[in-house]
C-alpha positions as CSV (number, residue, x, y, z in Angstrom):
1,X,98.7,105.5,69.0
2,X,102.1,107.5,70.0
3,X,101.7,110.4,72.4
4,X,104.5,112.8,73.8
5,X,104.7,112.7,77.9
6,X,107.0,115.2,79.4
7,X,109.2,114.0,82.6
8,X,112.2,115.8,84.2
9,X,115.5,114.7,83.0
10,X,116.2,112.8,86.8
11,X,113.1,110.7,85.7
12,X,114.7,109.8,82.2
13,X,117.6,109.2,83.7
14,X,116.1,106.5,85.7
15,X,114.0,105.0,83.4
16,X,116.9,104.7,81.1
17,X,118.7,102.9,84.1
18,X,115.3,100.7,84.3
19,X,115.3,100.0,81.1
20,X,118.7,98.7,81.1
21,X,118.3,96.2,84.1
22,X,114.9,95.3,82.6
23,X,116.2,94.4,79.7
24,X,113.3,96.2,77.6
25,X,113.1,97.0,74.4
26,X,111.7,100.6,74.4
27,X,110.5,103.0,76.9
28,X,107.1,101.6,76.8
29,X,107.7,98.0,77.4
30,X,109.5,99.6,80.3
31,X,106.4,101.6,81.8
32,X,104.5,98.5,81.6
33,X,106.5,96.3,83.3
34,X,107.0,98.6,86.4
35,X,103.1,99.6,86.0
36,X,102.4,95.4,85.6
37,X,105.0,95.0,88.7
38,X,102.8,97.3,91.0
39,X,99.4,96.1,89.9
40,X,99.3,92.4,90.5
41,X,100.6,92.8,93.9
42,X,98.6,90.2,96.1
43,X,98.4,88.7,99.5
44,X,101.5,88.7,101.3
45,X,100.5,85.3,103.2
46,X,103.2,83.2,103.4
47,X,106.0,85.8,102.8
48,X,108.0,84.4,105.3
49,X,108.2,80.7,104.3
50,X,108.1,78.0,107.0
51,X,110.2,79.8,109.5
52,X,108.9,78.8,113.2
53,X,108.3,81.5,115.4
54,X,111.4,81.6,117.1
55,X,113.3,82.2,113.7
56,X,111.1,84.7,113.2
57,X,111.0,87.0,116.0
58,X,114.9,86.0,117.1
59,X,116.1,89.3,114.8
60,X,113.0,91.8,116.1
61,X,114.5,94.6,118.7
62,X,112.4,94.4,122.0
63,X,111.0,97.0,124.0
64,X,114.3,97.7,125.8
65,X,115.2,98.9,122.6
66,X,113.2,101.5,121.3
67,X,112.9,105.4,121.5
């Protein structure tokens, strides 16, 4: 089933830049890969890899350095 959506002209202009770097086909296979993107989001364990501590927290400002 096709259906008309209306969006602003900034927000085709970036789903045309989207759909260029995504390497879609069409408008719709662009939606659903940003949509797809978003969704399966899970856990963020292990996000840093096996960095020690140290490694870690060596770039974090300290309290000296805040506000």
């Amino acid at each position: 089933m096709k259906t008309t959506i209306q969006i602003n002209e900034n927000t085709l202009e970036l789903l045309k830049k989207v759909k260029d770097n995504t390497n879609s086909n069409s408008y719709d296979e662009t939606i659903n890969k940003i949509i797809l993107k978003n969704i399966n989001k899970e856990s963020m364990f292990g996000y840093l890899g096996k960095k020690n501590r140290k490694a870690i927290l060596k770039g974090l400002r300290n309290k000296n350095d805040r506000f």
